[in-house]
MOPAC internal coordinates of N, CA, C and O (Angstrom, degrees):
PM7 1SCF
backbone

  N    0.0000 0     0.00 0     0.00 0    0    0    0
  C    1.4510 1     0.00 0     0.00 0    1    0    0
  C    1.5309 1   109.43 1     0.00 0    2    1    0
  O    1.2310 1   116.14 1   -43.54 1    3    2    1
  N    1.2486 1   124.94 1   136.46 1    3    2    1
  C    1.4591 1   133.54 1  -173.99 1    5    3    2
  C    1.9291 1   105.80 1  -105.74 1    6    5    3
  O    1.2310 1   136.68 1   -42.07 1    7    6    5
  N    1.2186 1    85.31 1   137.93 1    7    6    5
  C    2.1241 1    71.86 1   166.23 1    9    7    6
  C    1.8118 1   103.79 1  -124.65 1   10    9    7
  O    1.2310 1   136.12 1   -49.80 1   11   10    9
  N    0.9693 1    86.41 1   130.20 1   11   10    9
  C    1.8685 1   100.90 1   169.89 1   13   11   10
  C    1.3196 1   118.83 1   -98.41 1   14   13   11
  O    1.2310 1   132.74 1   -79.01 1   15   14   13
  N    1.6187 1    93.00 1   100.99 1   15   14   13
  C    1.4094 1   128.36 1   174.17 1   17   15   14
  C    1.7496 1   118.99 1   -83.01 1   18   17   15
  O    1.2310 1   116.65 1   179.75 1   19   18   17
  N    1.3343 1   123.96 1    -0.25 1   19   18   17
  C    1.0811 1   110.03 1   173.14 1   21   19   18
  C    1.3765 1   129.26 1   -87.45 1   22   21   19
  O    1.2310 1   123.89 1   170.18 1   23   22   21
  N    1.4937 1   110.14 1    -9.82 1   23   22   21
  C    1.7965 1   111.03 1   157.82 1   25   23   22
  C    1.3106 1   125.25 1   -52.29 1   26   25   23
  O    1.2310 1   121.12 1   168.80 1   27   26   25
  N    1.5536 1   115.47 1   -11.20 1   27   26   25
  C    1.4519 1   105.28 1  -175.15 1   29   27   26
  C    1.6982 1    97.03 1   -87.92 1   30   29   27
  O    1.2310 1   116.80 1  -159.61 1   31   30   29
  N    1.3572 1   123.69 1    20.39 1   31   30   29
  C    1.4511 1   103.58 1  -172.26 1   33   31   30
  C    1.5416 1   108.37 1  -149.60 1   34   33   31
  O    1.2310 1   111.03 1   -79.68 1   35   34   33
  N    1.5995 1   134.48 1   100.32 1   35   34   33
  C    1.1848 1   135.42 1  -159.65 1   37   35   34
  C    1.2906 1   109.47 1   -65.51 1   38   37   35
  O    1.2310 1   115.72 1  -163.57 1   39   38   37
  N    1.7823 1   125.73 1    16.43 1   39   38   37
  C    1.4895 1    95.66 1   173.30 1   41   39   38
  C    1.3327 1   117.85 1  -118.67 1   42   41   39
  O    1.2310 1   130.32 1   161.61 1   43   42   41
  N    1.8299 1    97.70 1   -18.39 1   43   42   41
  C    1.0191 1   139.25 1   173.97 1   45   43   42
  C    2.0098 1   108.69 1   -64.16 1   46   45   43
  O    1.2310 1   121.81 1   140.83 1   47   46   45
  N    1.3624 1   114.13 1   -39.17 1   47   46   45
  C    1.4664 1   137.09 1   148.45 1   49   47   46
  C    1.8939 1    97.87 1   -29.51 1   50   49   47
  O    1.2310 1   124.31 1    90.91 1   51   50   49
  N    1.2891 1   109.33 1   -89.09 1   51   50   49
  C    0.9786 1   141.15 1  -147.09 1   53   51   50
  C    1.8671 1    95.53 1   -63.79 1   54   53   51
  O    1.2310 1   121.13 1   135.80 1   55   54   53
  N    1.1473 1   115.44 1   -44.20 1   55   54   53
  C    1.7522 1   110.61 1  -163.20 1   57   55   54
  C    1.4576 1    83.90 1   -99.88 1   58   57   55
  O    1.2310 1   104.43 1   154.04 1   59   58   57
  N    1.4151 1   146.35 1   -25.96 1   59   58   57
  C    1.2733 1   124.22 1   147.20 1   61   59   58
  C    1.6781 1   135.70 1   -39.69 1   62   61   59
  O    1.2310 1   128.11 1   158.32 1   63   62   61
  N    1.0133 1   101.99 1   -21.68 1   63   62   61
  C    1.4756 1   125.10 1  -175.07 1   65   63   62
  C    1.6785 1   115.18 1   -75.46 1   66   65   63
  O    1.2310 1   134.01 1   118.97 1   67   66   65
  N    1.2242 1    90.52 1   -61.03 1   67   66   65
  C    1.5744 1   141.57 1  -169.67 1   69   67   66
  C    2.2429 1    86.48 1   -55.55 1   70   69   67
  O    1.2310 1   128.03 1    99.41 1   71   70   69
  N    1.4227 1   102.15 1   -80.59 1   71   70   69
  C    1.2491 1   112.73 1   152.87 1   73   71   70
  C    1.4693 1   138.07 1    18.01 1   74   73   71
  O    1.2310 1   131.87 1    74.76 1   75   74   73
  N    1.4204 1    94.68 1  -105.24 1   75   74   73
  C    1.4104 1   125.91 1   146.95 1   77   75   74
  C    1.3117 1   138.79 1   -30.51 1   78   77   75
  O    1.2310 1   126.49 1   139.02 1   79   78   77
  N    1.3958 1   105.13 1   -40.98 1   79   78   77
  C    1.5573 1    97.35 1   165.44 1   81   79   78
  C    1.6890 1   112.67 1   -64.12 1   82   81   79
  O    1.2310 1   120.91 1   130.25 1   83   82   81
  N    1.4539 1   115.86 1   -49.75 1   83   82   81
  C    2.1209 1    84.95 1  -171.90 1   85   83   82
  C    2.0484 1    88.54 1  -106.41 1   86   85   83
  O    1.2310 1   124.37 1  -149.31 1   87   86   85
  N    1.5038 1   109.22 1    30.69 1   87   86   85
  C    1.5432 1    83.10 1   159.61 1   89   87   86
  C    1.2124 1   128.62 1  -167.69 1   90   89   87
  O    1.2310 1   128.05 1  -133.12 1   91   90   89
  N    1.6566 1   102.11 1    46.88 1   91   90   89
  C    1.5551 1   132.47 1  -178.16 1   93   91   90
  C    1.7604 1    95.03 1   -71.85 1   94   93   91
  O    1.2310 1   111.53 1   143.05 1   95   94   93
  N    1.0932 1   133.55 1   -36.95 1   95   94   93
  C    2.0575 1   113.17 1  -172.19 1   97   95   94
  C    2.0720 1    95.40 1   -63.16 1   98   97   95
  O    1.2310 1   124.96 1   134.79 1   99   98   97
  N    1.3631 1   108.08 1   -45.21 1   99   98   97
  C    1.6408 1   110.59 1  -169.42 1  101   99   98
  C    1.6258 1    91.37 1   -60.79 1  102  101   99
  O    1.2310 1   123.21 1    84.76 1  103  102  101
  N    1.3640 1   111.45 1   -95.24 1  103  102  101
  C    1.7427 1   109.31 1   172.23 1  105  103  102
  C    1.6949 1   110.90 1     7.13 1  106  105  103
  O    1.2310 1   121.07 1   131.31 1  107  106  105
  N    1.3422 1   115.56 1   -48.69 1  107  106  105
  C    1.4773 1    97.55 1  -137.50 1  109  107  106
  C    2.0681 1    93.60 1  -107.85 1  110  109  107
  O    1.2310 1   128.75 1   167.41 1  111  110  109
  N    1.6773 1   100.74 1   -12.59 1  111  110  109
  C    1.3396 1   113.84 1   166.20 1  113  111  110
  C    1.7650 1   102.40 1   -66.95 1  114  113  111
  O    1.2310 1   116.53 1   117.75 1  115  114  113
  N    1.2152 1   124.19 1   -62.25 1  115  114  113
  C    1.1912 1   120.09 1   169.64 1  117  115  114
  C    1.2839 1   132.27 1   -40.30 1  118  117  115
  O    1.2310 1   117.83 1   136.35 1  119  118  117
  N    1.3236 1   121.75 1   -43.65 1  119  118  117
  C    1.6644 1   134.10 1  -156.71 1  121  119  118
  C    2.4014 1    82.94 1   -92.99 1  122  121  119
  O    1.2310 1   133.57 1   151.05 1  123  122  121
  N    1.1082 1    91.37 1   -28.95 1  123  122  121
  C    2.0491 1    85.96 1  -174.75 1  125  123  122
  C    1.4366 1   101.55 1   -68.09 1  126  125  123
  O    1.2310 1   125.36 1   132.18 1  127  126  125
  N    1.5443 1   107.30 1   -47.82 1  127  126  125
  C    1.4618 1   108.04 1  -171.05 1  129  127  126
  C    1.5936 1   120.18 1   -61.28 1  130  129  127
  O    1.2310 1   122.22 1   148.97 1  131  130  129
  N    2.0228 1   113.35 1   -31.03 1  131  130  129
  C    0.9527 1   111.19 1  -171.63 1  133  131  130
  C    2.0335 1   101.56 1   -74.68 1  134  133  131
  O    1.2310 1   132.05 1   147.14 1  135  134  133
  N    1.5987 1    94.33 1   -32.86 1  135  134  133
  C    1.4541 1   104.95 1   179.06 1  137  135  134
  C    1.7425 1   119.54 1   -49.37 1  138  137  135
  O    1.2310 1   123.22 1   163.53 1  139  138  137
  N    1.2108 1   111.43 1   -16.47 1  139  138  137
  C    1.4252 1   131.90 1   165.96 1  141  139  138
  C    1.5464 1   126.99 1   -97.88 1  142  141  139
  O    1.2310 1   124.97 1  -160.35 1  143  142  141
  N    0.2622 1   108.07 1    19.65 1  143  142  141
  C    1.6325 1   140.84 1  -163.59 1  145  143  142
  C    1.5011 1   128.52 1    12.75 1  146  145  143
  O    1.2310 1   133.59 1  -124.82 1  147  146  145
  N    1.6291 1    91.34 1    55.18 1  147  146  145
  C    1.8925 1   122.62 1   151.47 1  149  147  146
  C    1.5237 1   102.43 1   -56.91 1  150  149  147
  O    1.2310 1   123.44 1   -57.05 1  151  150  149
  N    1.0685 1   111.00 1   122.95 1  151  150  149
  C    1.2463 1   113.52 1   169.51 1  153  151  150
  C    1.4791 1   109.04 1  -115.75 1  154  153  151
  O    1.2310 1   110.46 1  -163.75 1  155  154  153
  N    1.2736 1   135.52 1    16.25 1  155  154  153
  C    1.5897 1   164.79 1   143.99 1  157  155  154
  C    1.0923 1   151.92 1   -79.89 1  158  157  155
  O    1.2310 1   130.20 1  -174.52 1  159  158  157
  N    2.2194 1    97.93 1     5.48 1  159  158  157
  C    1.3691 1   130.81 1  -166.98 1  161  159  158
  C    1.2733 1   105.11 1   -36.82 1  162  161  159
  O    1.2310 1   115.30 1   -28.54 1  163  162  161
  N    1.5357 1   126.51 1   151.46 1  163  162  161
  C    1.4872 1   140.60 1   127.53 1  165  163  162
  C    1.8761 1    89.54 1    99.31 1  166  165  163
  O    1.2310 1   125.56 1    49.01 1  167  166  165
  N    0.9741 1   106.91 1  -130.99 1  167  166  165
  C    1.9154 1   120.65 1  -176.26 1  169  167  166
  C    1.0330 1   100.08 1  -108.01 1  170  169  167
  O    1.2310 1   108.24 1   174.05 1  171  170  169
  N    1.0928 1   139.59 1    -5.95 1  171  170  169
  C    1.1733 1   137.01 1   161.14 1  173  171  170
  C    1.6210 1   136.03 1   159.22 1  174  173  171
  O    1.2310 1   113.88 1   -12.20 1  175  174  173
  N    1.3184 1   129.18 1   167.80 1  175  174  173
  C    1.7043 1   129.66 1  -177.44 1  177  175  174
  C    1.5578 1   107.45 1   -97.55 1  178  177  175
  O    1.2310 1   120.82 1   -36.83 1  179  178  177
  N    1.2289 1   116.04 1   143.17 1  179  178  177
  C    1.4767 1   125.33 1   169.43 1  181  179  178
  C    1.9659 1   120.53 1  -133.02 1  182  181  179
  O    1.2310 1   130.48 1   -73.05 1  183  182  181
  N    1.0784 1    97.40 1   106.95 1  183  182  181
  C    1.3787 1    85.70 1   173.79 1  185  183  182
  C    1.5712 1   135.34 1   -43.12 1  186  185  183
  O    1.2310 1   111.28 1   -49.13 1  187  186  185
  N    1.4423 1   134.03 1   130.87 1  187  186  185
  C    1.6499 1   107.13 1   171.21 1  189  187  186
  C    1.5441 1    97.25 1  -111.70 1  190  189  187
  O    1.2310 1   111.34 1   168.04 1  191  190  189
  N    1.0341 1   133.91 1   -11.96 1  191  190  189
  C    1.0871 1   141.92 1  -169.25 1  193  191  190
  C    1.4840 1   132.81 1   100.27 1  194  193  191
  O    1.2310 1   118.10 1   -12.16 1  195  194  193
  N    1.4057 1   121.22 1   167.84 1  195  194  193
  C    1.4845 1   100.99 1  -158.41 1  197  195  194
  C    1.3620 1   116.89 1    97.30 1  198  197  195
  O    1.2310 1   109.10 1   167.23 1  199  198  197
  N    1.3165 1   138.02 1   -12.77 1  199  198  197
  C    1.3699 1   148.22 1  -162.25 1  201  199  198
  C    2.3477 1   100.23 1    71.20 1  202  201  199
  O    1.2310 1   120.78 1  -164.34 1  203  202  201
  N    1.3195 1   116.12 1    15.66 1  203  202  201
  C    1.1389 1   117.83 1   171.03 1  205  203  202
  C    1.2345 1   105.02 1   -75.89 1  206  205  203
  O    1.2310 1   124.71 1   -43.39 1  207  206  205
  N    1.5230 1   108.56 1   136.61 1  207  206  205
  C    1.6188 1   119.07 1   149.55 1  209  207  206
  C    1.5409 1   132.16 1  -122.16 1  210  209  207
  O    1.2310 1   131.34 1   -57.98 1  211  210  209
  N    1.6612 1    95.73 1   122.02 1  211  210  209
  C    1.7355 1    98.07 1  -171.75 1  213  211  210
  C    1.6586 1    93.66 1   -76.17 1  214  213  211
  O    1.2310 1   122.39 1   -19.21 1  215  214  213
  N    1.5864 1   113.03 1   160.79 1  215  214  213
  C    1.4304 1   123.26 1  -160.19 1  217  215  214
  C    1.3589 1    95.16 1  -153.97 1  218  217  215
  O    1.2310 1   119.00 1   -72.31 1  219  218  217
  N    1.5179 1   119.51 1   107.69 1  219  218  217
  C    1.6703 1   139.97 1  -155.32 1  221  219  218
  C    1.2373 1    76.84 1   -84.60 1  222  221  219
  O    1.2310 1   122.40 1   -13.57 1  223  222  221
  N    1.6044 1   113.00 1   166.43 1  223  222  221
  C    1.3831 1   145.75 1   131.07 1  225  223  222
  C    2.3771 1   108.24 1  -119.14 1  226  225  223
  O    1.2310 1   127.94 1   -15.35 1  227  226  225
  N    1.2528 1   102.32 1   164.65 1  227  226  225
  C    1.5481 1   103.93 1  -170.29 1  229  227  226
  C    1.6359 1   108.33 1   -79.69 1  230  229  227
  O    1.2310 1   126.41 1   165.71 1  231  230  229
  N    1.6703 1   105.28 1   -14.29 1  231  230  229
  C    1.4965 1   103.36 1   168.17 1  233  231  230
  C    1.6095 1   134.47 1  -100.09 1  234  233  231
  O    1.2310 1   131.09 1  -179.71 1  235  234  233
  N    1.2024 1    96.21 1     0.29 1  235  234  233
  C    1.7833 1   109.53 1   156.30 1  237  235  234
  C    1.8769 1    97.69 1   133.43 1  238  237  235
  O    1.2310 1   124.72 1   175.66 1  239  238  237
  N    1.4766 1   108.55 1    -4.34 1  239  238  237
  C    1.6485 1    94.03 1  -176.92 1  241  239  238
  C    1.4549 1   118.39 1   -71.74 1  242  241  239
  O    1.2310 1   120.14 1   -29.17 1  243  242  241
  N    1.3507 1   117.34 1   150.83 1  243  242  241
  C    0.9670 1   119.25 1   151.07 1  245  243  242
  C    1.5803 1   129.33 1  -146.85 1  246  245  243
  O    1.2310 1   124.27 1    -6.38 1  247  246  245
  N    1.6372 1   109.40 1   173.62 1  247  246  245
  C    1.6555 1   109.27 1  -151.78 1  249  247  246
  C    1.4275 1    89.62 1  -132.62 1  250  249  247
  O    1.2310 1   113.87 1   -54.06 1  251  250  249
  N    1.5545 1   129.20 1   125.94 1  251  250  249
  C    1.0334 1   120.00 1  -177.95 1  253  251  250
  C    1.6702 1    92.66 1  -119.78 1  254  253  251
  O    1.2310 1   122.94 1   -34.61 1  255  254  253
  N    1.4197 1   111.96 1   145.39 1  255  254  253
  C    1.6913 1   133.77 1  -176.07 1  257  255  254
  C    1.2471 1   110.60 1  -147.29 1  258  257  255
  O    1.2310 1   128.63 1   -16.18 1  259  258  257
  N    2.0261 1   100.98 1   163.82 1  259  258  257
  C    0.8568 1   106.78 1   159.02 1  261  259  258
  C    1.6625 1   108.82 1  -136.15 1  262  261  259
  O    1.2310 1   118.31 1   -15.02 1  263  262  261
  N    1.3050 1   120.83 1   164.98 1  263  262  261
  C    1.6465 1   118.89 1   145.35 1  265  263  262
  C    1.3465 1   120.22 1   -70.85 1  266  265  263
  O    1.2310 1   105.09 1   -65.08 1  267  266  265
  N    1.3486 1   145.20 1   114.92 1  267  266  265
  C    1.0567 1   164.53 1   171.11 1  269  267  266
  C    1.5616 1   108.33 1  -109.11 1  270  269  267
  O    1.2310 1   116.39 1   -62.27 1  271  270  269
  N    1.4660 1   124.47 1   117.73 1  271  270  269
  C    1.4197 1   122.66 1   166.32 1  273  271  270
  C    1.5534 1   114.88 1    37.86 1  274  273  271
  O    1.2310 1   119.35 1  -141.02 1  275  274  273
  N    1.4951 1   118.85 1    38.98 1  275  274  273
  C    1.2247 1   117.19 1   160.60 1  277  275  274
  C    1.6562 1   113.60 1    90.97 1  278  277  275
  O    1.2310 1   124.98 1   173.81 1  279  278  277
  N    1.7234 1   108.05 1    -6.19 1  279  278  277
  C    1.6710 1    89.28 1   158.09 1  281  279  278
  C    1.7523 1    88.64 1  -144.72 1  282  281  279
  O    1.2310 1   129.87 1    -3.85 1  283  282  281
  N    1.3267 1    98.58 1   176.15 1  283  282  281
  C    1.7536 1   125.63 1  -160.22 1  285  283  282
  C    2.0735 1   101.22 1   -93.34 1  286  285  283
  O    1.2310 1   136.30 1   -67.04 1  287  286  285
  N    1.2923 1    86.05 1   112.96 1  287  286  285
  C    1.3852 1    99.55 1  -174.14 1  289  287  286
  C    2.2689 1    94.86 1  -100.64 1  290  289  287
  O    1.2310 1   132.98 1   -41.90 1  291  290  289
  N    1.4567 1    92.53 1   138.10 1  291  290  289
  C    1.4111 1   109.13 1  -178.86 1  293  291  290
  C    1.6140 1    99.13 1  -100.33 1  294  293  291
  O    1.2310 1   129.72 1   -72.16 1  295  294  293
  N    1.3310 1    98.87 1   107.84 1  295  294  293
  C    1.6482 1   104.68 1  -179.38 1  297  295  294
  C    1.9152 1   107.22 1   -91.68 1  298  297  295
  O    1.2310 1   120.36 1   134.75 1  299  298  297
  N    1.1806 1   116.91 1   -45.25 1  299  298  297
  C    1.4054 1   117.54 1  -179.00 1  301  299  298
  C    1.1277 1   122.42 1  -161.91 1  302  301  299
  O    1.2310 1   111.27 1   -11.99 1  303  302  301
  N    1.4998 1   134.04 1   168.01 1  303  302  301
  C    1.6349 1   123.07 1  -162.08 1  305  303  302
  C    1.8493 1    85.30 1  -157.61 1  306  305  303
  O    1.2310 1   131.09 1   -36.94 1  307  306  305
  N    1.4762 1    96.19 1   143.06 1  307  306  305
  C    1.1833 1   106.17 1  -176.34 1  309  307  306
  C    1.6546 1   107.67 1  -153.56 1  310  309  307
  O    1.2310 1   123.42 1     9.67 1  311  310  309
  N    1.1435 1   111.04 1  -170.33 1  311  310  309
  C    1.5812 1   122.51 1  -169.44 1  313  311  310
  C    1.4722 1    90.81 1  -151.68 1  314  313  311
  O    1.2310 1   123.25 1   -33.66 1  315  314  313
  N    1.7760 1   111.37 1   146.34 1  315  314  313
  C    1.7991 1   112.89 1   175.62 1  317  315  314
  C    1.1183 1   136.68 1   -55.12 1  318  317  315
  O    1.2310 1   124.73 1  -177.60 1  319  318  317
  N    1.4135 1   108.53 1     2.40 1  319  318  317
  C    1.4687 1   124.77 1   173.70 1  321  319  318
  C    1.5395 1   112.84 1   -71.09 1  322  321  319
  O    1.2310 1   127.28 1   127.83 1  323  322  321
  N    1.3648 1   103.60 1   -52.17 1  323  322  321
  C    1.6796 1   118.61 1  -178.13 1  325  323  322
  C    1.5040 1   122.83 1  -126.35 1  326  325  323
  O    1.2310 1   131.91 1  -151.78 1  327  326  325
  N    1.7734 1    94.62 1    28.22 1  327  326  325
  C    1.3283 1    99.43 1   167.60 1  329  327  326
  C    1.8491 1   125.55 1   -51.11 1  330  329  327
  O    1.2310 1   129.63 1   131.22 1  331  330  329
  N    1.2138 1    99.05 1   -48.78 1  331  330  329
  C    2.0185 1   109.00 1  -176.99 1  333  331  330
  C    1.4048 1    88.43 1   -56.47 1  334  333  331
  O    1.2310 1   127.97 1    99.85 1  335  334  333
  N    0.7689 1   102.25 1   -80.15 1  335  334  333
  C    1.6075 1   109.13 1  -177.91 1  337  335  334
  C    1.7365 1   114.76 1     9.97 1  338  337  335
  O    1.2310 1   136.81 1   106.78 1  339  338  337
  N    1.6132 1    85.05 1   -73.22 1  339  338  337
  C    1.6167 1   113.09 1  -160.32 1  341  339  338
  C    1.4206 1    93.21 1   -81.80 1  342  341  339
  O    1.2310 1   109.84 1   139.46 1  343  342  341
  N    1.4005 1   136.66 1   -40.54 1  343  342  341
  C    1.3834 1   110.91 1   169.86 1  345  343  342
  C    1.0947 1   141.41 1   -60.06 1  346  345  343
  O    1.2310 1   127.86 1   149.36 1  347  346  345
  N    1.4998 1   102.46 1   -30.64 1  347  346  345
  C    1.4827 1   108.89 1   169.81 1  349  347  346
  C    1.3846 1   126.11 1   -57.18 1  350  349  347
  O    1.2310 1   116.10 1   132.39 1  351  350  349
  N    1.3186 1   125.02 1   -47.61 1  351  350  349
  C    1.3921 1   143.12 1  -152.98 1  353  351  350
  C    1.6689 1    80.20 1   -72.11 1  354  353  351
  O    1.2310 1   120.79 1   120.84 1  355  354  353
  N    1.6703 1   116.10 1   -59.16 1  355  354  353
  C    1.2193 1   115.77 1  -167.83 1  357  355  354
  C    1.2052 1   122.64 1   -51.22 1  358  357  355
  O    1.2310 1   116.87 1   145.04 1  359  358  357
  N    1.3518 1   123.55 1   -34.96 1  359  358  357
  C    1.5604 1   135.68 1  -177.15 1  361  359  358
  C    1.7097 1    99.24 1   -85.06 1  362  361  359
  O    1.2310 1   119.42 1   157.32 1  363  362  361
  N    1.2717 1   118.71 1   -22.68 1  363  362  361
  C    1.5245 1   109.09 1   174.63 1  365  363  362
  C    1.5211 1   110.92 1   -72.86 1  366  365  363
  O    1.2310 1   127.45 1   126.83 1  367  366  365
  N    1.4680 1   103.27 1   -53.17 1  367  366  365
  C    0.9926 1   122.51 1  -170.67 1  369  367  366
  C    1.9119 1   115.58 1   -67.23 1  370  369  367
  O    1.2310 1   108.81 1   122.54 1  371  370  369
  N    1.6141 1   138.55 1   -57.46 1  371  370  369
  C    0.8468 1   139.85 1   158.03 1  373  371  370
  C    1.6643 1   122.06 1  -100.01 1  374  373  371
  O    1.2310 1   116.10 1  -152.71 1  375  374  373
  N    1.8538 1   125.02 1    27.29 1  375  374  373
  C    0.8131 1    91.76 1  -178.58 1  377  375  374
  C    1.8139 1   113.61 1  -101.07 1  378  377  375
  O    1.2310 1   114.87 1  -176.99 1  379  378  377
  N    0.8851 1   127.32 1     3.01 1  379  378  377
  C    1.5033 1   139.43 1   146.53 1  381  379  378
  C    1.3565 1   130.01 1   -46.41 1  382  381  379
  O    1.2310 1   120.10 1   164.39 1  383  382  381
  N    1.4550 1   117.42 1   -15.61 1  383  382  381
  C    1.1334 1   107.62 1  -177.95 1  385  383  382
  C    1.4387 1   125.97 1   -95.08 1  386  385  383
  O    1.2310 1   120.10 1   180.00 1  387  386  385

């Protein structure tokens, strides 16, 4: 089971959105695999810190998570355009917790 944590954050809303339009099939290969519980999605995991992990796809998506209390929380999703972007907010936003 996955929990989607990026509603708590309107920008994170917004570049999710943004996203999705040309790269919801990659997104959603990632978010199944983590939903199965690959914890090695796409080409590969990268730490950003925070106990966050960004989660590549080969066409620029990515899925950043964490483990929280035993299941995988979806903090933000981005494409290389507005990757910095989206990490930052994410590490501002959940990386304290």
């Amino acid at each position: 089971m996955l929990a989607n944590r990026i509603l708590e954050n309107s920008l994170l809303i917004r570049e999710c959105r943004r996203t999705l339009i040309s790269l919801q099939g990659e997104i959603k290969k990632i978010t199944d695999q983590l939903k199965n519980g690959n914890l090695n999605p796409g080409i590969g995991n990268k730490s950003i810190g925070g106990g966050i992990i960004e989660s590549r796809t080969r066409g620029g998506g990515r899925v950043y998570w964490k483990i929280r209390e035993g299941q995988i929380e979806i903090l933000g999703i981005s494409g290389k355009n507005n990757q910095q972007k989206v990490i930052n907010e994410v590490l501002k936003h959940f990386g304290g917790e």
